[in-house]
N, C-alpha and C positions, 0 to 999 in steps of 0.2 A: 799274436794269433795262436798259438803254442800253445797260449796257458788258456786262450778259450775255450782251442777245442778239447783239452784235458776237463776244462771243467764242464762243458758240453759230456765228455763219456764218464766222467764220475756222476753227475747227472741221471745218464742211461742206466749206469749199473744201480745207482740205489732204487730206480725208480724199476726196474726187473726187480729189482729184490724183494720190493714192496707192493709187484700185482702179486707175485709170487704165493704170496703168505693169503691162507684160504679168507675172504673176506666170513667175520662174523657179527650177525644180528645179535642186536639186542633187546631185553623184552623187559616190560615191569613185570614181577613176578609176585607175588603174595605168597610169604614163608608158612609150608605148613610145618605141622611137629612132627618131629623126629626122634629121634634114640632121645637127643637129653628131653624133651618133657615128656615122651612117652615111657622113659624106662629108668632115667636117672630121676629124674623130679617127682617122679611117681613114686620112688621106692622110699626118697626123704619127705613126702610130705604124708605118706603113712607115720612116719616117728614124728614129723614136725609139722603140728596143725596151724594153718593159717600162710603155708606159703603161699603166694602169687604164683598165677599161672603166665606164660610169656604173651604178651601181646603183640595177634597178628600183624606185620606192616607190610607194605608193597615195597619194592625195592629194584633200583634197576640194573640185570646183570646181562650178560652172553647166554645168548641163548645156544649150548650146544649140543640139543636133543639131534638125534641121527647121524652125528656125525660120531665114527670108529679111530677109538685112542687105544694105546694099548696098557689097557688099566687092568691085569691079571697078576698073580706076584711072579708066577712060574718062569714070565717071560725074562725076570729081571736075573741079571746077575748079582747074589745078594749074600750078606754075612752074615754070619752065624746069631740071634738076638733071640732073646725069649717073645713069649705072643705078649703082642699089645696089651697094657694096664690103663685102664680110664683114670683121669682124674677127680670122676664124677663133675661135681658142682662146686671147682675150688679154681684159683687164678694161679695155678704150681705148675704150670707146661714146663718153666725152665728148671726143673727140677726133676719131673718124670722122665722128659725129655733125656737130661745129663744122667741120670739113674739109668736109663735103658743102654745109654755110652757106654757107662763105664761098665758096666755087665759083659755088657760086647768085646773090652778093651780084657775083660780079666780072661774071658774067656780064650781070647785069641792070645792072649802069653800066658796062660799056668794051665787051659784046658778043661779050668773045673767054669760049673756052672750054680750061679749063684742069682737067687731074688735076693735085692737088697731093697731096705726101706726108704723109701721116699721120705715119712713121715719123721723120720731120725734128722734127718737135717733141713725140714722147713722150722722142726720147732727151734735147732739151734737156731738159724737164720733169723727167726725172732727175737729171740735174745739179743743176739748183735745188732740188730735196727735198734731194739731200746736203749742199749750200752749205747749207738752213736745219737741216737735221738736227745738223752743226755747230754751229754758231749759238748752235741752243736747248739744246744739249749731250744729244739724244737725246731731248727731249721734243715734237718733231713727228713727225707720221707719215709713216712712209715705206711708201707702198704702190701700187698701181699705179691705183686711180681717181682724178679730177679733174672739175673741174669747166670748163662749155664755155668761162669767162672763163681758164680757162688759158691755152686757144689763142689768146685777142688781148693777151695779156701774154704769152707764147713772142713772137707773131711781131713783137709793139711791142720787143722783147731780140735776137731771134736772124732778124729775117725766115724768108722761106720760100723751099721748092725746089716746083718740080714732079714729082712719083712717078718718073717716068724718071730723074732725077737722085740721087733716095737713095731706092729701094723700101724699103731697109730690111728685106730678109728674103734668107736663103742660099738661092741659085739652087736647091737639091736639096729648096725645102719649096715646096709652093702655095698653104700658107695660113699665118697666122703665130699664134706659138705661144709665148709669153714663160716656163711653165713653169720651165724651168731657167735660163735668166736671170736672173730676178726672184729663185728663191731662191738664188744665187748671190751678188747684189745684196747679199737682206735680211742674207742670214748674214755678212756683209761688215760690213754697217752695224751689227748686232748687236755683232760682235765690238771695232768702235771704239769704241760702248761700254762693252761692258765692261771695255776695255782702257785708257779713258782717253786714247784716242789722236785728239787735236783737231786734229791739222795740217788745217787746209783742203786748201794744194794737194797736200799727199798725199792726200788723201782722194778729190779730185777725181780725179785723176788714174788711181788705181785705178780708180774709179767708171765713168771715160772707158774704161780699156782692158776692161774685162768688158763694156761696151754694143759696143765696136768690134769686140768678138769674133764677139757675135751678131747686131749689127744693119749692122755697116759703120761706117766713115768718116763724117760728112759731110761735102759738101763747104766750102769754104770760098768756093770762086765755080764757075760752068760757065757752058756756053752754050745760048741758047735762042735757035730763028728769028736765027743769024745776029749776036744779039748777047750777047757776055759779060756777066755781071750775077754779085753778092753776092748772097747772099739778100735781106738788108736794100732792094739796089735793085730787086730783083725785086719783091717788096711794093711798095713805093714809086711806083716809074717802069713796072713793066708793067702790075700788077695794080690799082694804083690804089687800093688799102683805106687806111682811114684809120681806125686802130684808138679813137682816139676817137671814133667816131662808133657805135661800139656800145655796147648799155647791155644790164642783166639785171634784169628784172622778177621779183617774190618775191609773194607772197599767204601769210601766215599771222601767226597774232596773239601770238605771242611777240614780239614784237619791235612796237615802234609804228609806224601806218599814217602814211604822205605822210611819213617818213622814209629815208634810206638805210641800210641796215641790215647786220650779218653775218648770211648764212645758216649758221648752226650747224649744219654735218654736217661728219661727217669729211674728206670729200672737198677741202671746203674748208679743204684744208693750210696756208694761207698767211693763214687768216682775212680775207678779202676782205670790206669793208665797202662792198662799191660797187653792193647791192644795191637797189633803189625797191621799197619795200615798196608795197604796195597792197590796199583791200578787195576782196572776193573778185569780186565782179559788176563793180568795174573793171576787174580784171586780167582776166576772163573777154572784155568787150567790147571792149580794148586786143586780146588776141590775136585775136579774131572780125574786126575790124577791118583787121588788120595784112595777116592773109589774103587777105584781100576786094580787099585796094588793091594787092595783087602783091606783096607782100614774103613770103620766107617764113623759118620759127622755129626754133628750136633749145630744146625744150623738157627739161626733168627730171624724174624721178620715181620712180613705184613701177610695175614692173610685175611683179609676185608675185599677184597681186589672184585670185580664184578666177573674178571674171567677164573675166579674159584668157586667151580660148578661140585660141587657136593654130590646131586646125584652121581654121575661116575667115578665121581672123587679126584676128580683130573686138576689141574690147575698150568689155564697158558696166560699170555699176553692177547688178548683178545686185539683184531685187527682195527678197531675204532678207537684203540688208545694210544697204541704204537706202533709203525711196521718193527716189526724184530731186527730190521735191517741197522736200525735208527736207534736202537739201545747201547748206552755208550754210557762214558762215568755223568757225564752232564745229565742225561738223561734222571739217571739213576739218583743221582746228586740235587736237581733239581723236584722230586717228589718226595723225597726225605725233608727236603726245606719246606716246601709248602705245606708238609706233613698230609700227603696223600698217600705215604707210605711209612707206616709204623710200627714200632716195634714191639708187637703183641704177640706173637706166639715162634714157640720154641719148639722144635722136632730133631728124631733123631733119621739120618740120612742111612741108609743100609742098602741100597741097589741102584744100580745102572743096567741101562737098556738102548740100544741105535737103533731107530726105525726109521728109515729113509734118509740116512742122514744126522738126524736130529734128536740131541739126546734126549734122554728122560728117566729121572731120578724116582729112586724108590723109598718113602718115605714113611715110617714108622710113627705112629700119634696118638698121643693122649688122650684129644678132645674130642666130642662126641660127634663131631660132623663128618671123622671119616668111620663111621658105625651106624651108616644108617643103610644099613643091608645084612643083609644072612648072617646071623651070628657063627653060623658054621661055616661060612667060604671063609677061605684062605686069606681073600684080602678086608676081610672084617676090619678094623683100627690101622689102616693105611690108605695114604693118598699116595699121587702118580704127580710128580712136578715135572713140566715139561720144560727143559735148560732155560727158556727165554723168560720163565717165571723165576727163577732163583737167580739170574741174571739182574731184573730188574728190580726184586721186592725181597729178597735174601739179603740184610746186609752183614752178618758175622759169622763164622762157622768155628767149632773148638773142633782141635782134632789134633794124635798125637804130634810131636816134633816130628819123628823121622820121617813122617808121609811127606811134610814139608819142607825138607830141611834143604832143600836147593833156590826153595823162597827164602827161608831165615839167612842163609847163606849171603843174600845182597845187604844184609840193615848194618850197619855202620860202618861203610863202605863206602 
């Protein structure tokens, strides 16, 4: 009788918890254009004759016209980061993303403030696909996402420049655009193998001169304030990053918890097993944490989700998918599997905010869907992630050691 009426009041409470949560509508919608064709596709197909324009489709999301989120930046408690960089019309979120980090990361230990180039370490990153492309004799992928642990293994290989020194894009474009590079690239790499043709340094080499066509040179050293530097010493002796001292936190149950694990997704070309896995309520309080104490993240995930409303740039768990109540590793676990939650885009985390309770993160971005408003407001290339969104469709975050270190604390224990 005991354990009925226990399970009679666990019952009650989940079922409060889930009138609780505002019921939301959903509507098909039909996408109109926004920042990327009206301002990015616009500017590349002035240089580049014969791009496609996007075709319109309906789609069904959350409808959350009227309803008041607190999507303003002022409200956030937030860290220090330079303004948002598009990535224009290129698949490099996990790049701009980890560039915006570690800018944040130099800044909060040396004080100085630095643009670093993006384009410095997507071209290495090429390079390494094709060295392991090689390799594996055509059985890794070659494609243009990654993941944010790329960028501290590029600059632990190749150091870094700052943006004046390799922009990385032909002077006649304002936004960059890999299109025809990439498949220029694949059909390259295609062709080795079907050809059979394993030379590394030829391979490389071609490799190198189709990147130097479209992205430039890099350099091999320049000067900065006065004094010459390598990339390598520019890391090192300016910027002061100590690429050991970053780690990437994982949440999901393929893989066992208080272990280091592979994240299994594509992205992760190189099968990196240097992930800390974790259950889901730590890794949740690990990042609530990390925030709070002035660090800020470099998170992953899915944002396809129908409750990521673009106009206000908000993003929750809409109430027709899940009560919020009901989010749990299974949960989480289970849309990973079905692949209803994927691993497409990368952001850097920079604010926290409590409004009634319930958190909500402040999210710094590359892509052009949170830029479809006033190039002059403050929250121009930022979204608003409400906790029960990064709960459910968040699955990896990078962020110093020491924010975490009372998590690292439990793993081989």
């Amino acid at each position: 009788m005991k354990k009925i009426i226990f399970a009679i009041s666990a019952m009650v409470i989940a079922t409060a918890a889930y009138t609780q949560q505002p019921k939301t509508p959903g509507v098909m919608k039909e996408g109109k254009p926004g920042y990327y064709q009206n301002t990015i596709m616009k500017d590349i197909r002035a240089v580049d004759e014969g791009s496609e324009p996007a075709k319109k489709e309906k789609r069904f999301t959350a409808d959350l016209s009227g309803m008041s989120f607190p999507n303003k930046v002022s409200l956030y408690q937030s860290e220090w980061r330079l303004p948002p960089v598009s990535q224009g019309s290129t698949s490099t979120c996990w790049c701009f993303s980890t560039t915006s980090f570690f800018e944040s990361e130099v800044h909060r230990l040396t004080g100085q403030e630095v643009k670093l180039s993006e384009m410095f370490t997507v071209y290495w990153e090429y390079v390494e696909r094709a060295k392991r492309f090689v390799a594996e004799r055509g059985n890794s992928l070659f494609a243009e996402g990654s993941e944010a642990n790329a960028v501290s293994r590029e600059y632990k290989k190749y150091g870094i420049v700052p943006r004046e020194a390799y922009p990385g894009i032909e002077s006649s474009r304002k936004f960059y655009t890999h299109a025809k590079m990439f498949k220029e690239l694949q059909g390259y790499m295609e062709s080795v193998k079907n050809t059979n043709a394993w030379d590394e340094a030829q391979v490389i080499s071609t490799v190198k001169s189709i990147l130097n066509h479209y992205m430039g040179v890099p350099p091999e050293s320049f000067e900065w304030k006065g004094t010459k530097y390598t990339p390598r010493e520019f890391l090192s002796n300016f910027l002061k990053l100590q690429m050991d001292d970053y780690v990437d936190v994982l949440s999901y149950l393929q893989q066992p918890f208080w272990k280091q694990v592979e994240y299994e997704v594509e992205d992760n070309w190189w099968h990196s097993r240097d992930y800390y896995n974790v259950p889901l309520e730590d890794y949740m309080n690990a990042l609530k944490n990390a925030i709070k104490n002035h660090y800020t993240v470099v998170i992953g995930g899915d944002v396809s989700e129908a409750g990521f409303y673009r106009d206000a740039q908000v993003a929750i768990i809409p109430s027709f998918d899940i009560a919020v109540a009901d989010i749990d590793d299974n949960a989480r676990q289970f849309r990973f599997s079905n692949k209803t939650t994927t691993d497409d885009h990368g952001m850097h985390l920079v604010g926290w905010y409590e409004k009634d309770g319930t958190d909500w993160y402040l999210v710094k971005d590359s892509g052009s869907g949170s830029r479809n408003n006033d190039e002059s407001a403050p929250e121009f290339g930022y979204y608003f992630f409400r906790g029960d969104y990064i709960k459910l469709k968040m699955m990896d975050f990078m962020v110093h050691k020491d924010a975490v270190k009372d998590l690292l604390g439990k793993f081989g224990k």
